[in-house]
C-alpha positions in Angstrom: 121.2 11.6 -37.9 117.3 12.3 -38.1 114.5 10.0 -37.8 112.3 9.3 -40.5 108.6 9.3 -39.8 105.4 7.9 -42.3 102.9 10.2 -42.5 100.4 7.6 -40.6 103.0 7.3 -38.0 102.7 10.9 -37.2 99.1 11.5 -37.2 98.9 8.8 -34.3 101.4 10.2 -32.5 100.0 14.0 -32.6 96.8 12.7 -31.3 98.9 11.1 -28.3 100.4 14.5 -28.3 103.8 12.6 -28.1 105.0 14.9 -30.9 105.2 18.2 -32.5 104.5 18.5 -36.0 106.8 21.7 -37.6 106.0 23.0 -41.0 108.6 24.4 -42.8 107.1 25.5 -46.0 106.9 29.4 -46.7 104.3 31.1 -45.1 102.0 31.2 -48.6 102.5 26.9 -48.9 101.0 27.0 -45.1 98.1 29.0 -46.0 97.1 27.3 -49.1 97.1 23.5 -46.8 98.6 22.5 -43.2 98.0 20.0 -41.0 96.2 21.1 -38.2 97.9 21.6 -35.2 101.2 22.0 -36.4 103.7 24.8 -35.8 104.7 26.6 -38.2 108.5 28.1 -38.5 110.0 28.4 -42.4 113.3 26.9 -43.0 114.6 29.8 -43.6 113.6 31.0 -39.9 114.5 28.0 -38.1 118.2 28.8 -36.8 117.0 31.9 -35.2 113.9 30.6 -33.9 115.2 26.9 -32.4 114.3 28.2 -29.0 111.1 28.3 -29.6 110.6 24.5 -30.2 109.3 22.4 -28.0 112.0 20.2 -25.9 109.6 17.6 -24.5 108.6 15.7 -27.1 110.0 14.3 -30.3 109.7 17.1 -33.6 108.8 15.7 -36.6 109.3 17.9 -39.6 107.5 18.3 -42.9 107.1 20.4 -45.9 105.8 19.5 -49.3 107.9 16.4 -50.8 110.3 16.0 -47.4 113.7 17.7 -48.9 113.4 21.2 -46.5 111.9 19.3 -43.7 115.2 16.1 -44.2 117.1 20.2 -44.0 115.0 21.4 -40.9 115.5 17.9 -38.9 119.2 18.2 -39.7 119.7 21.5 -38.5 117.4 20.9 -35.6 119.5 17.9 -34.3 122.8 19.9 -34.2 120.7 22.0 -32.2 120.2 19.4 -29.8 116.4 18.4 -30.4 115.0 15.1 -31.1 114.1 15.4 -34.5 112.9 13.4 -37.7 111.5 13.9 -41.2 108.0 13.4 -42.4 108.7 11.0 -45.7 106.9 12.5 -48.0 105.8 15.5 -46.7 102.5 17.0 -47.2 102.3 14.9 -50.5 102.8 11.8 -48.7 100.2 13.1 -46.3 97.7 13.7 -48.6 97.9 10.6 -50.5 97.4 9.1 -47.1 94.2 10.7 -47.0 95.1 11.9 -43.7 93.5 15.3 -42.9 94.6 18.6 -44.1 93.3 22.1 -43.1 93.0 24.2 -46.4 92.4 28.6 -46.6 93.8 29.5 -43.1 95.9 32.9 -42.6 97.1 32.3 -39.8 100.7 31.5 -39.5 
C-alpha cells in the first residue's frame, strides 16, 4: 500500500532532494501551475514510462485533489518503486501557500 505524504512534508523533503515529486496531471493542468522541480509523466503514460523514474529515492505523487496521483502511487508500487500520494494534491499545495510555478510550456 502507498504512503501518504502532506504537502509541507514534501516541500522539505524536495529541498533535501530525498524525493521525487511526479505530476500526473495532463500535460495542459502542468502548464497552467506545477511545482517546480517536479517530473512530469500523465497517468495515462505512467505504465509505459515506469522506467524512467527515479529508483533512489522515495516518489511522491500528486495531481490536482490526490485521486490520479492515490492511482499513480498504486500502480507505481506494483512496479516496485517506493511510492506515496500527495494528500491533497496541488489544492492541498496551494492552500499551503507553498510555491507553485505558473505559464511554463515545458513538459
Amino acid at each position: 500500500m502507498p504512503s501518504s505524504f502532506e504537502p509541507g512534508e514534501v516541500a522539505r523533503r524536495l529541498t533535501a532532494d530525498d524525493l521525487a515529486l511526479v505530476d500526473v496531471r495532463d500535460r495542459e493542468e502542468w502548464r497552467n501551475a506545477h511545482v517546480e522541480g517536479a517530473f512530469h509523466l500523465p497517468l495515462d503514460e505512467l505504465d509505459q514510462r515506469a522506467d524512467e523514474l527515479p529508483r533512489d529515492r522515495a516518489l511522491a505523487f500528486i495531481c490536482r485533489t490526490g485521486k490520479r496521483s492515490e492511482t499513480a502511487a498504486e500502480r507505481a508500487t506494483a512496479h516496485g518503486l517506493d511510492a506515496g500520494n500527495v494528500t491533497g494534491g496541488m489544492e492541498a499545495w496551494a492552500e499551503a501557500g507553498l510555491p507553485v510555478r505558473h505559464g511554463d510550456a515545458a513538459a
